[in-house]
C-alpha positions as CSV (number, residue, x, y, z in Angstrom):
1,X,-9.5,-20.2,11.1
2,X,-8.7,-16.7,9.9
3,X,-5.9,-14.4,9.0
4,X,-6.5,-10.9,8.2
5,X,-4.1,-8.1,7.5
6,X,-5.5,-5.5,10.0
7,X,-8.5,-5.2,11.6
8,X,-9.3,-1.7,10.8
9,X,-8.1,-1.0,7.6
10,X,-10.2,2.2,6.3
11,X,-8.2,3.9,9.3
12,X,-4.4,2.3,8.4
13,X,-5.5,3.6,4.8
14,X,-6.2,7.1,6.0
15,X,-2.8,7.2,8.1
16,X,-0.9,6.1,5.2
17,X,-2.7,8.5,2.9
18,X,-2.0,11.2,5.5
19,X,1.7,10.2,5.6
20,X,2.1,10.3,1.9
21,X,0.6,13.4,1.0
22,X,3.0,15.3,3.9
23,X,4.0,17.9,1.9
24,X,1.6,18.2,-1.2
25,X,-1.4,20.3,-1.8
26,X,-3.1,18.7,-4.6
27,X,-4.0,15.0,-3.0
28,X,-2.7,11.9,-3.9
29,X,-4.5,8.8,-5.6
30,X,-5.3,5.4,-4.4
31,X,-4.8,2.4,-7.4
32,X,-7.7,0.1,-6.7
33,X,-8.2,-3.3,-8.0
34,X,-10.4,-4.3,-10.8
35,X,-12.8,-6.5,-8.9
36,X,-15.8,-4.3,-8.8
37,X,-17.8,-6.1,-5.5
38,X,-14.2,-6.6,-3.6
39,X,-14.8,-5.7,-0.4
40,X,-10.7,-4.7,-0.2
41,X,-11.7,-2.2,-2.8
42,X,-14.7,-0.5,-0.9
43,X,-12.4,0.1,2.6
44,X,-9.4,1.7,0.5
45,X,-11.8,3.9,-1.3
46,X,-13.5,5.1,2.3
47,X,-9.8,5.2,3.3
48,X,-9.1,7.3,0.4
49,X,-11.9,9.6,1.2
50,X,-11.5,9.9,4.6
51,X,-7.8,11.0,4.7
52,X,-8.7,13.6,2.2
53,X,-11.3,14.9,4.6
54,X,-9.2,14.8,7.6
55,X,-6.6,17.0,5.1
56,X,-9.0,19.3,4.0
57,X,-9.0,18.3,0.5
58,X,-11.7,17.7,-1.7
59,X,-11.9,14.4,-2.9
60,X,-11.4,14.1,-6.7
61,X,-13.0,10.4,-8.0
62,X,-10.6,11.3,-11.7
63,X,-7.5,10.3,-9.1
64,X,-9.2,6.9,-8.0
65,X,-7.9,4.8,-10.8
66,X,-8.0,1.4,-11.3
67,X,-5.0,-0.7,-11.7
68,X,-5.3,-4.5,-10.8
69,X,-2.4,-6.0,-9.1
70,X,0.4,-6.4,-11.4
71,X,3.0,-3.7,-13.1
72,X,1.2,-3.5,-16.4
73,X,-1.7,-2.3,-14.6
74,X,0.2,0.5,-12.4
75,X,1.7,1.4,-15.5
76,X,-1.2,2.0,-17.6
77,X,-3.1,3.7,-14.7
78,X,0.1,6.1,-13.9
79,X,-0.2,7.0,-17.5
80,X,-3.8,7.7,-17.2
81,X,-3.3,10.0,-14.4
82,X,-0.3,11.6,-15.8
83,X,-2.4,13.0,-18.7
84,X,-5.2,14.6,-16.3
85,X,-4.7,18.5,-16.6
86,X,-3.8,18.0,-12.9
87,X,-2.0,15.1,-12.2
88,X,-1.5,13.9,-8.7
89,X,2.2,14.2,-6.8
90,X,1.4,11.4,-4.6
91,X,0.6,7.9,-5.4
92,X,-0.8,4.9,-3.0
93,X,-0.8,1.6,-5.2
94,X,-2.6,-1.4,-3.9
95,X,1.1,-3.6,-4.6
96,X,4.4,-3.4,-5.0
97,X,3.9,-4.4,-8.9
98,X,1.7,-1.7,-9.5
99,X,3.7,0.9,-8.0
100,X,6.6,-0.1,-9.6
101,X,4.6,-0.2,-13.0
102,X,4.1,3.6,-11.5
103,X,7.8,3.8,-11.4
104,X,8.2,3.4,-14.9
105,X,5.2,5.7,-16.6
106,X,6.4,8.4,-14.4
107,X,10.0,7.9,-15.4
108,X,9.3,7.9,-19.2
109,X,7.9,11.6,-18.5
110,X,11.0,12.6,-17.2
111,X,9.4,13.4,-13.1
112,X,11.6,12.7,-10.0
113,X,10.7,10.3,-7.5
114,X,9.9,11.4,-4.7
115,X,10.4,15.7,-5.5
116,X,7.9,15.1,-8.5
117,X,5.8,12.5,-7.2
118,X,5.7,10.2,-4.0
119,X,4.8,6.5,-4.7
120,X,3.8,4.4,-1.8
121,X,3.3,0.4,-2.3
122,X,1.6,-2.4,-0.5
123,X,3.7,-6.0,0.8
124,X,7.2,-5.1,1.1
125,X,8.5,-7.7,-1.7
126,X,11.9,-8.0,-2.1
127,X,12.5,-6.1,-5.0
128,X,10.9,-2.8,-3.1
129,X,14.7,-2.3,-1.3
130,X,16.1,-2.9,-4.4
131,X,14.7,0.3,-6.6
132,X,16.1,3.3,-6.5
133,X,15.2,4.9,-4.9
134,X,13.6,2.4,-2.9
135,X,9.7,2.1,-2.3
136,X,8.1,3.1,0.4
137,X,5.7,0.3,1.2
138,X,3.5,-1.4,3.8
139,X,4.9,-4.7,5.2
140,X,2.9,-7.0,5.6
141,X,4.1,-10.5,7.6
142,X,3.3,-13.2,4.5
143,X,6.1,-15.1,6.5
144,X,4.3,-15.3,10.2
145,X,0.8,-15.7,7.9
146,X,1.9,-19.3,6.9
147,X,3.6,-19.4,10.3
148,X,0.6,-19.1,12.3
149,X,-1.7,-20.6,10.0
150,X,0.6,-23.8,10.1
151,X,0.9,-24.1,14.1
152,X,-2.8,-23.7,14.3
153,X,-3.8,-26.7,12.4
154,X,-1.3,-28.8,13.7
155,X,-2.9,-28.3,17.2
156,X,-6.8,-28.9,15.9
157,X,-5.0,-31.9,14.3
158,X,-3.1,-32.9,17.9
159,X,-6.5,-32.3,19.4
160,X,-9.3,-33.2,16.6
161,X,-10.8,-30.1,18.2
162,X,-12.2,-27.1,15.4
163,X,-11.6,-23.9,17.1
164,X,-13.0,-21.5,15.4
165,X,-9.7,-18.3,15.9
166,X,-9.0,-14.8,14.4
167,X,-5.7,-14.0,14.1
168,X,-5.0,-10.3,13.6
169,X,-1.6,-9.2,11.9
170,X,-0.6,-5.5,12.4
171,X,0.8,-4.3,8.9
172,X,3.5,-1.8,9.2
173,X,4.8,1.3,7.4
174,X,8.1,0.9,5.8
175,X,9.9,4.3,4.7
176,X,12.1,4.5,1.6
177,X,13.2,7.2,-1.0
178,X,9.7,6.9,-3.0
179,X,8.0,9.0,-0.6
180,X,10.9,10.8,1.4
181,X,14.3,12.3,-0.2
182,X,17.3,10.9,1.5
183,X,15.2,7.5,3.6
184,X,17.3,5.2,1.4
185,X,20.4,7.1,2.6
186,X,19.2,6.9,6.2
187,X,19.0,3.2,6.1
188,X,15.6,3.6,7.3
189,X,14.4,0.0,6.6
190,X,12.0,-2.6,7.9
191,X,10.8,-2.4,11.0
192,X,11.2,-5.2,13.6
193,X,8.5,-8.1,12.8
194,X,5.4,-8.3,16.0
195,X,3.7,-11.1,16.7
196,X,0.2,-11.2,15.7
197,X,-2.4,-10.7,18.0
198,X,-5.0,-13.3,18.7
């Protein structure tokens, strides 16, 4: 048995990276995780490179920071970033936590969120409606995850058959004041969950 996020995610990271810089002409940057062999890491990064391509922006490896996956982390890395002579005005962070550690560095320098910088998070936690503004943030289905994953071993239990199944989940784009003035005020919100395809 096995769940995965998306099938293609290189391309969802170039839409979303295409999304978030709407509006900006000096790139964005992608927080990656500190694993150096994680294979997560390698398909944001081509993500990365390939929406600044498709933008016709040069690609600038002092914007691919990493982060981990917690706030200190997002903190620390928006901070690094902040002090480049150019600093980005978009951010992609690989969770919610590190974009809301985001939130904070780019607070404590005084910039607006989104008309100084656009920050764009990963897993739609709860808290990421509750910021203000709120996070823009890819949902993904953690619910329908243990959902599926539960009704599928149940039947190889029932039948004391091992199928071997890939279950695809579509993740999906969730718009909120971090990366577009006036979403939160729009009640632009989560989308309708779809069922995973099989």
């Amino acid at each position: 048995m096995v769940l995965c996020p998306t099938l293609h995610q290189h391309e969802r990271e170039l839409a979303l990276l295409d999304r978030l810089m709407h509006g900006t002409t000096d790139g964005a940057v992608l927080m990656l995780p500190e694993e150096s062999n994680d294979e997560l890491k390698v398909l944001r990064r081509k993500g990365y490179h390939a929406a600044m391509a498709e933008a016709g922006i040069p690609a600038d490896p002092d914007l691919l920071v990493e982060s981990g996956f917690v706030e200190e982390g997002g903190a620390q890395a928006m901070d690094h970033l902040l002090a480049l002579k150019n600093p980005p005005t978009a951010i992609f962070a690989v969770t919610d936590m590190t974009a809301i550690g985001a939130y904070g560095a780019a607070r404590r320098r005084g910039l607006r969120i989104p008309q100084d910088l656009a920050i764009v998070g990963y897993n739609d936690i709860p808290l990421a409606g509750r910021l203000v503004p709120g996070l823009t943030t890819v949902h993904v289905p953690i619910h329908e995850f243990g959902s599926v994953a539960a009704r599928m071993l149940l039947e190889q239990i029932e039948t004391g058959v091992l199928t071997p199944r890939r279950v695809v989940f579509a993740p999906q784009l969730v718009i909120r004041g971090s990366s577009c003035a006036g979403a939160d005020e729009q009640q632009v919100g989560r989308p309708a969950p779809r069922s995973p395809s099989e």
